[in-house]
C-alpha positions in Angstrom: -148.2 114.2 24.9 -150.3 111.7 27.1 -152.3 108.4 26.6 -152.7 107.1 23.0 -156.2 106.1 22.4 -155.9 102.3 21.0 -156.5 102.8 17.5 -153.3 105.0 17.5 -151.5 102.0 19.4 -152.7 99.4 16.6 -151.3 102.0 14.1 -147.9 102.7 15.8 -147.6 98.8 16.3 -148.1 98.3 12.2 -145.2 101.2 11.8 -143.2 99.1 13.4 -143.6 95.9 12.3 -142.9 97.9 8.4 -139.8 99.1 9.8 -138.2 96.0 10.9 -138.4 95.0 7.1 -135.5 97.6 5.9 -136.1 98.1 2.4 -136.9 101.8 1.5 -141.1 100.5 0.6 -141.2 99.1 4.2 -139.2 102.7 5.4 -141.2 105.7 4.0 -144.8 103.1 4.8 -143.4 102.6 8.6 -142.9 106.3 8.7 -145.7 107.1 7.1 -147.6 105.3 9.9 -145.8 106.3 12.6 -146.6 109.8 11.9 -150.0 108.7 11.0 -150.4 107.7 14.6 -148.8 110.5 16.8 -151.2 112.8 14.4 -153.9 110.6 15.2 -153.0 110.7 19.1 -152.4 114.6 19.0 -156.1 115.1 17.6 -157.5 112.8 19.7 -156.1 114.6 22.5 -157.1 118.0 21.6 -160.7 116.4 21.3 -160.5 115.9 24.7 -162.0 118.3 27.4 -159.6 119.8 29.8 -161.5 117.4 32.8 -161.1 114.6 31.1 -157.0 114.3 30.9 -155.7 113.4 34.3 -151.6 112.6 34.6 -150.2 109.8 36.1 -151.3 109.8 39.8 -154.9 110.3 38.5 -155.0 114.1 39.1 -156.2 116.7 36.5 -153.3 118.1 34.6 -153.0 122.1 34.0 -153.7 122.8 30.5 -150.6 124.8 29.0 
């Protein structure tokens, strides 16, 4: 999927701190977050121009 911007970090970081607490609140708000943040990393990406998403070496990754 690629880089997560940070905002989508913060929010993945709060799903997890909800889902160490196992009580079914803490569950379905973790999960909630956690999807919150990969939706929130997938539409950041697709913002992105094609230029601006590079793999790991630094070179421009093919668009599929």
């Amino acid at each position: 999927m690629g880089r997560a911007g940070l905002p989508s970090r913060i929010l993945a970081g709060i799903a997890g701190l909800f889902l160490l607490y196992l009580a079914p609140l803490t569950i379905g708000i973790g999960l909630a977050a956690l999807a919150g943040s990969a939706l929130l990393a997938a539409v950041a990406r697709a913002r992105r121009r094609p230029e601006e998403i590079v793999d790991q070496e630094g070179e421009a990754c093919e668009e599929s």
